[in-house]
N, C-alpha and C positions, 0 to 999 in steps of 0.2 A: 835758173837760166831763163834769159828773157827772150824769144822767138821774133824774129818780124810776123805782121797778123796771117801773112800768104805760107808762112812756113805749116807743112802739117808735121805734128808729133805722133811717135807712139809713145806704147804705155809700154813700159820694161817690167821683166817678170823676172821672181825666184820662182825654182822649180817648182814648187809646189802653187803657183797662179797669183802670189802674193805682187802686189804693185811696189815696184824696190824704184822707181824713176821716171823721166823722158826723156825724148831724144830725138832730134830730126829724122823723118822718116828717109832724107836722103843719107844720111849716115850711119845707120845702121847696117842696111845691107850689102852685104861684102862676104869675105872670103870667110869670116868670122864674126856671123851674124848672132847678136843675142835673143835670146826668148823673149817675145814679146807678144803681145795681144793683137787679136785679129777677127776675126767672122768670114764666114762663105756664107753663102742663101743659097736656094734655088726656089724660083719663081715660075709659076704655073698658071696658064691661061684659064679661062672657063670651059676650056676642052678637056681642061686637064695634060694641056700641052707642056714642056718644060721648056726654056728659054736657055742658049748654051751662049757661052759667047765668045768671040777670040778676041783676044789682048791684042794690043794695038804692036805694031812690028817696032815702033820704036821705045817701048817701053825698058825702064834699065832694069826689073824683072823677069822672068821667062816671057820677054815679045811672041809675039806672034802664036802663040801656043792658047790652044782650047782648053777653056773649063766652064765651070758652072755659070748662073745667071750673073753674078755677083758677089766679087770678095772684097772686103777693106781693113783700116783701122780702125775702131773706135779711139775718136781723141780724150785725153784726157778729161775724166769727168763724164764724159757722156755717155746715155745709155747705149745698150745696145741696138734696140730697135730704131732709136730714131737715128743710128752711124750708119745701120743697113737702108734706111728711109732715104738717107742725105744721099751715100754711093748710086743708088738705082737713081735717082734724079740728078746727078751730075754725070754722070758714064752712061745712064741708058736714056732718061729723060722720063720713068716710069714713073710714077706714083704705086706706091705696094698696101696691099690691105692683107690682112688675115696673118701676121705676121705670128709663127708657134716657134719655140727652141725645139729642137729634135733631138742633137745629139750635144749636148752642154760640157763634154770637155775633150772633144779632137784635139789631136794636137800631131804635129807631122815634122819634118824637115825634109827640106829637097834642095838642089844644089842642080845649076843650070849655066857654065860658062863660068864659074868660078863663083856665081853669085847663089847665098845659100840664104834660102828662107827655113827660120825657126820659129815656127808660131802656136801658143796656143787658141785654138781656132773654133770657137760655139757654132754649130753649123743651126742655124735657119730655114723654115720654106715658106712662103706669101704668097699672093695673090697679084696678078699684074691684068689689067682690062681694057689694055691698048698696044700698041704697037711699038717696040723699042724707037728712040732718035736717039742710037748710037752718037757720043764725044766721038768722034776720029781721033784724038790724042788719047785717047781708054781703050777704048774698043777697035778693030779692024773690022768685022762683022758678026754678026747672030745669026741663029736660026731654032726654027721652034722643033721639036721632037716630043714624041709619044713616050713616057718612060722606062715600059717594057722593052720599046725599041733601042733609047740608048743604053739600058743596062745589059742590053744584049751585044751593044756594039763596043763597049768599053770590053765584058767579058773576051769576046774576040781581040782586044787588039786595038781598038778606034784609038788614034794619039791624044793624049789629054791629061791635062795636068797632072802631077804626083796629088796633091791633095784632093784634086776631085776622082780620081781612080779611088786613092784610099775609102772617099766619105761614100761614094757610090755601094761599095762591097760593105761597107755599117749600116748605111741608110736598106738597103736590099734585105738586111738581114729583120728592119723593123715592117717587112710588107711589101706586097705587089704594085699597092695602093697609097700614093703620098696623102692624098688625102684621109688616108685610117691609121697613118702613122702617129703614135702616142703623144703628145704635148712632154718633155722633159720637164722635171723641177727644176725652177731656176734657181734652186738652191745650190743644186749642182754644177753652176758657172765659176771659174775661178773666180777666189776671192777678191781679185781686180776689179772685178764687173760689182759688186755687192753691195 
């Protein structure tokens, strides 16, 4: 199947992380969304500050809803760092360095207004050493937090995505400290990524 070049694809997955396809990113997500491939980050100042950010309201995703610095697709073919690289420079305007895999095979579903994401999801953390310029058609706005402070505020309650609640309580479990948290083997990304 041929795309026009503005069309973005994902990557279609068998359960097991195998690449079985593509498909318009507009067309998958629906009531009966398929497994497919994805990424989250989270992005950290030279304070060690985390970057959160809200979705933009008109998004056909969960709009308006807070999570992490940064989630996307990897398009077909491409690695994963440089799909996290491209998303942080077209939605925040970042440039990211120190890019580590953390947790190499999340994977979630959640469902929001009838629209259900199934993704298997390699979570990321990097480095950012400037100020986001939030897309207005990505983003609605950011803000910077300490990460004891949001893992404290998610623990309570703070509203925030299904997948960054999830990665929050795995990434916690590896450290107080994102910065001491272990490098994953990238062998352990689904086979898609490989």
């Amino acid at each position: 199947m041929t795309a026009p070049a503005e069309e973005e694809l994902v990557v279609l997955l068998s359960e097991d992380g195998q690449r079985i396809g593509v498909a318009p990113k507009a067309s998958v997500h629906g009531a009966h969304t398929p497994l497919h491939l994805a990424f989250s980050a989270y992005l950290f100042d030279g304070q060690g500050r985390l970057l959160l950010t809200r979705r933009a309201l008109d998004k056909a995703t969960f709009p308006g809803v807070w999570t992490n610095s940064v989630c996307g697709h990897p398009a077909p073919g491409e690695r994963l760092v440089d799909a996290v690289r491209r998303r942080a420079a077209d939605e925040l305007g970042l440039r990211v360095t120190g890019l580590r895999l953390v947790l190499p095979r999340f994977a979630y579903r959640a469902e929001m207004d009838g629209i259900v994401e199934r993704e298997l999801c390699p979570v990321l953390v990097g480095r950012v050493d400037e100020q986001p310029r939030p897309d207005p058609t990505e983003v609605a706005a950011a803000e910077w937090l300490e990460w004891p402070t949001f893992v404290r505020q998610v623990r309570d309650g703070r509203a925030i995505s299904v997948w960054c609640r999830q990665q929050v309580e795995q990434l916690d479990r590896l450290g107080p400290r994102p910065e001491d948290w272990p490098t994953a083997d990238v062998g352990l990304l689904p086979p898609a990524l490989a």
